[in-house]
Backbone as a ProteinNet text record, in pm:
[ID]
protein_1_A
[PRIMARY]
XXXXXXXXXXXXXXXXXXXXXXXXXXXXXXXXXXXXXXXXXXXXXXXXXXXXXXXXXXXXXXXXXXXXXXXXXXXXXXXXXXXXXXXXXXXXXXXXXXXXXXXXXXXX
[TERTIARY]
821.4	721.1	690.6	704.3	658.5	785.4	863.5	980.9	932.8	925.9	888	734.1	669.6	492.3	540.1	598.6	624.8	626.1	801.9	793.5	683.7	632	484.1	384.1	364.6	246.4	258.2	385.9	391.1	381	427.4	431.3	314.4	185.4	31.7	-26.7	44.3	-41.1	32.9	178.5	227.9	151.6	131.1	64.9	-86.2	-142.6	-247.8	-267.3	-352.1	-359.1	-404.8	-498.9	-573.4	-460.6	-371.3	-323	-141.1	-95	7.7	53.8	-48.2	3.9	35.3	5.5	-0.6	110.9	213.5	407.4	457.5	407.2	496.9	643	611	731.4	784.2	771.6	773.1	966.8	1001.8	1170.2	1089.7	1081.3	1052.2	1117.9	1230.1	1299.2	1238.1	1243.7	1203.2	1039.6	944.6	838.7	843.6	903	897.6	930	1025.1	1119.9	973.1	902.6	776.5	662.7	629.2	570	597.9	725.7	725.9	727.5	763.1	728.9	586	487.1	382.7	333.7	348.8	266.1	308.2	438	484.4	394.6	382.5	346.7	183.1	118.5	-46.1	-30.6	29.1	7.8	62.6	110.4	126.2	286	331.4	473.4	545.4	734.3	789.9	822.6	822.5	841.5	761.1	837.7	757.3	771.3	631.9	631.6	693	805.1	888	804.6	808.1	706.5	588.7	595.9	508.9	415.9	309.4	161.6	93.2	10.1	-62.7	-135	-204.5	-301.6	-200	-56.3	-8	73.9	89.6	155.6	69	-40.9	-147.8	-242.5	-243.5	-263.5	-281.8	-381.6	-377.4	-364.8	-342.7	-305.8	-408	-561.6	-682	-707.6	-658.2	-712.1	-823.7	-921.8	-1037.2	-1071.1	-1204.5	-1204.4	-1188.7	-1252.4	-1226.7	-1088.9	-990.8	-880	-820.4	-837.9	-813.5	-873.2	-981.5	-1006.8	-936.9	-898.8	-827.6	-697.1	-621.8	-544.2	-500.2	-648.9	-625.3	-680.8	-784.4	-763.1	-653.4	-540.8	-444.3	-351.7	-383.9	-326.1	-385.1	-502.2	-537.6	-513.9	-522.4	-432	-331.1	-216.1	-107.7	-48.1	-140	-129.5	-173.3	-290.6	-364.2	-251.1	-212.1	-106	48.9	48.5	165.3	131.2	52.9	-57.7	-68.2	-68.5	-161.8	-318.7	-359.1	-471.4	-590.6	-715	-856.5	-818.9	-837.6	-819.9	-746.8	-580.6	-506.3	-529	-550.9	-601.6	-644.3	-766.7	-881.5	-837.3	-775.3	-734.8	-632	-523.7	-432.3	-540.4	-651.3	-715.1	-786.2	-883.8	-937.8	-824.2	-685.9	-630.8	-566.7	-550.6	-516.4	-669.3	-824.1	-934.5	-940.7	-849.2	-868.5	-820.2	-709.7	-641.3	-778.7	-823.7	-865.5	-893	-955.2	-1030.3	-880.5	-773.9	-649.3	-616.1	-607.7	-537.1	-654	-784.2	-865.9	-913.6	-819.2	-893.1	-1007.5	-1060.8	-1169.7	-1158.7	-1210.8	-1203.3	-1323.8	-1313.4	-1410.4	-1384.7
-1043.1	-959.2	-835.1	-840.9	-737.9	-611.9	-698.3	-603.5	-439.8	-515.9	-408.9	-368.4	-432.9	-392.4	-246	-262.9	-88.3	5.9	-22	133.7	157.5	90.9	82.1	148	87.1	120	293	269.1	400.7	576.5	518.1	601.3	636.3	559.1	545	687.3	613.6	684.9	842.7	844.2	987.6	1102	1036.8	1097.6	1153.5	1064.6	1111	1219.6	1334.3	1457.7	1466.4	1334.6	1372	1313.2	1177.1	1103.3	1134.5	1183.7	1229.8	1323.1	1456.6	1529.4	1480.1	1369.1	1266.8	1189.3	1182.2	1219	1304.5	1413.9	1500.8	1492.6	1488.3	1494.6	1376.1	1241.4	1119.9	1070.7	1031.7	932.3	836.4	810.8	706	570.9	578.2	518.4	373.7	504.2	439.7	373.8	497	415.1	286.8	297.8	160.5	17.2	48.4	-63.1	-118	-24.9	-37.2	-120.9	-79.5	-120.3	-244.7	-241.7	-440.1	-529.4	-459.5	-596.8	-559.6	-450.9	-495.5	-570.7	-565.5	-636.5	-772.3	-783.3	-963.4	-977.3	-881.7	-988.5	-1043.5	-921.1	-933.9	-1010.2	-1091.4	-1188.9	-1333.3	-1330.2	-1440.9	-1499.6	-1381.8	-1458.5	-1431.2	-1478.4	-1505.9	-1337.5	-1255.8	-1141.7	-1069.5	-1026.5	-954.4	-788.1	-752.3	-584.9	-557.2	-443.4	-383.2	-241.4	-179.9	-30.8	-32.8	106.7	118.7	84	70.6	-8.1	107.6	9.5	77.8	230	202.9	283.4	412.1	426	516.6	553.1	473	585.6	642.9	635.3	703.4	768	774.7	839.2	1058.2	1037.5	1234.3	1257.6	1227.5	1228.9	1297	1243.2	1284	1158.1	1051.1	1010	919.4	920.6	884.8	756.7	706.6	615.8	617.5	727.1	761.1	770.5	802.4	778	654.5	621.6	421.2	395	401.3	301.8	393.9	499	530.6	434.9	449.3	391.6	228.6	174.6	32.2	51.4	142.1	100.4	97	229.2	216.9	104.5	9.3	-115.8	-231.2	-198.1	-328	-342.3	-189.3	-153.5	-202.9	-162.2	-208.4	-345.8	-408.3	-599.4	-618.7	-573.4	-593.9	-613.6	-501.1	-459.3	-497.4	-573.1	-698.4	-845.4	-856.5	-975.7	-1090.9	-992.2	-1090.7	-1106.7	-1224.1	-1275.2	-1222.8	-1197.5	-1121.6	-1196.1	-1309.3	-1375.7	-1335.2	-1374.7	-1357.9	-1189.7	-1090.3	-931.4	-931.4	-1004	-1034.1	-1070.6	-1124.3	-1193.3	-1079.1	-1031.5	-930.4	-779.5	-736.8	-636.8	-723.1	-810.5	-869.8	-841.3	-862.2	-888.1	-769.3	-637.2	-532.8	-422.7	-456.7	-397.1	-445.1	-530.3	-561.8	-483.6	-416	-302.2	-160.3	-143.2	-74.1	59.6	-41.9	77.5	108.6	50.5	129.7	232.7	258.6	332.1	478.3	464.2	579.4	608.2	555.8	557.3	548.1	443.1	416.9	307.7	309.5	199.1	228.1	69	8.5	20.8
-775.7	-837.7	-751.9	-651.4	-532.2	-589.2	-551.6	-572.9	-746.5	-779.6	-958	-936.7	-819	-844.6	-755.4	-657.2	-579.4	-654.4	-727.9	-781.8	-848.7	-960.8	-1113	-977.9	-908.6	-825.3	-778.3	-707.2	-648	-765.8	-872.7	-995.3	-977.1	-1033.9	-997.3	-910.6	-776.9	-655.7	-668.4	-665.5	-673.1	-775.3	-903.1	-979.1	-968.7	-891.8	-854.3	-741.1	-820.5	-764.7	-619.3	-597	-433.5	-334.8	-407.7	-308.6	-307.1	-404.4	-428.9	-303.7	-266	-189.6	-42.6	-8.3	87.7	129	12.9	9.9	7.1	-7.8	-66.8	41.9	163.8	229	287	208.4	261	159.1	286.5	176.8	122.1	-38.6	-142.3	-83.9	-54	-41.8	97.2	191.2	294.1	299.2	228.2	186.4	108.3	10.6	-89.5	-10.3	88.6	189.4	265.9	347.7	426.9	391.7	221.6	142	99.4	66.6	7.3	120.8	240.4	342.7	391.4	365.6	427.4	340.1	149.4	87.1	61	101.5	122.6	242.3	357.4	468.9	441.3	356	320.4	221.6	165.5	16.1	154.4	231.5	321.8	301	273	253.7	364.8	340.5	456.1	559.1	512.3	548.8	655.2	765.3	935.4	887.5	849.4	839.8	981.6	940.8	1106.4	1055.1	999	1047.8	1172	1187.5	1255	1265	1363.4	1376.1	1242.9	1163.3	1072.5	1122.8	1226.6	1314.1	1342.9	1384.7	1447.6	1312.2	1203	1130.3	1044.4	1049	950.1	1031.8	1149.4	1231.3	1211.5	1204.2	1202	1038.5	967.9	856.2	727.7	750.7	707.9	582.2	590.9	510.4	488.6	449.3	429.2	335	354.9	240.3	128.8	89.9	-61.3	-121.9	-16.1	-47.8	-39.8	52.2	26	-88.7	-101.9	-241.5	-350.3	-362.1	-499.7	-478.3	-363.8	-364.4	-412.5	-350.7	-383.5	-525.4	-580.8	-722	-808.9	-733.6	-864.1	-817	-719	-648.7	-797.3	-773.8	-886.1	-1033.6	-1057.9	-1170.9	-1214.1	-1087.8	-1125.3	-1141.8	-997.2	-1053.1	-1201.2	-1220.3	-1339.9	-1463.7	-1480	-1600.4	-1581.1	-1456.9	-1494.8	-1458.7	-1496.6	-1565.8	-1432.1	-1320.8	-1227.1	-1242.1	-1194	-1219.4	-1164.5	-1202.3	-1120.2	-1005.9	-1003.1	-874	-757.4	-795.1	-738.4	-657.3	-786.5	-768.2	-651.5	-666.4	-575	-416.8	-417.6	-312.8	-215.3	-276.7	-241.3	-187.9	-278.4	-216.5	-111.1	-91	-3.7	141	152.9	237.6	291.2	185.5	204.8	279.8	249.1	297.8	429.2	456.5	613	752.5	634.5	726.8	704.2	648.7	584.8	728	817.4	944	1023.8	1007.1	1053.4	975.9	873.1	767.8	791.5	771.3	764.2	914.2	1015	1182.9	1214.4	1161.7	1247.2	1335.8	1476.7	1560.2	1637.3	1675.7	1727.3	1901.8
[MASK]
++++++++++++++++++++++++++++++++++++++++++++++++++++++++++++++++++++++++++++++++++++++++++++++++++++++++++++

């Protein structure tokens, strides 16, 4: 399922005007690869995210909360509309807001 939630998802986020410009110069390719093993490794499956530490590749970047949560909304979206469960939904953002203060740099 991971595998087909990327591209649907990524369609989502590209399209969107605030978060879109935020690839513009990114390989799809190589993002999508990044992406299905971080979201196998955040759903608890067998897969070791090899990218970079969250913190250093989003690093400088400017992105903010408001941009995370668009992001994870069009995240829930996209589970949503290939008929994963509120729950399950639930559970996958729960585990993805944990990164949350890496992605927008904030530390403690």
């Amino acid at each position: 399922m991971i595998t087909a939630l990327i591209p649907a998802f990524y369609v989502r986020v590209l399209a969107d005007p605030e978060l879109g410009p935020f690839f513009k110069h990114t390989e799809l390719e190589k993002l999508h690869t990044m992406q299905r093993e971080f979201f196998v490794m955040a759903t608890g499956g067998p897969i070791t995210y090899s990218g970079r530490p969250l913190a250093h590749a989003h690093h400088g970047r400017g992105i903010s909360r408001h941009h995370f949560a668009l992001f994870t909304r069009h995240l829930v979206e996209t589970l949503l509309d290939m008929g994963v469960t509120q729950e399950e939904t639930d559970e996958v953002i729960q585990r993805i807001n944990a990164v949350t203060n890496e992605i927008v740099g904030v530390s403690y």
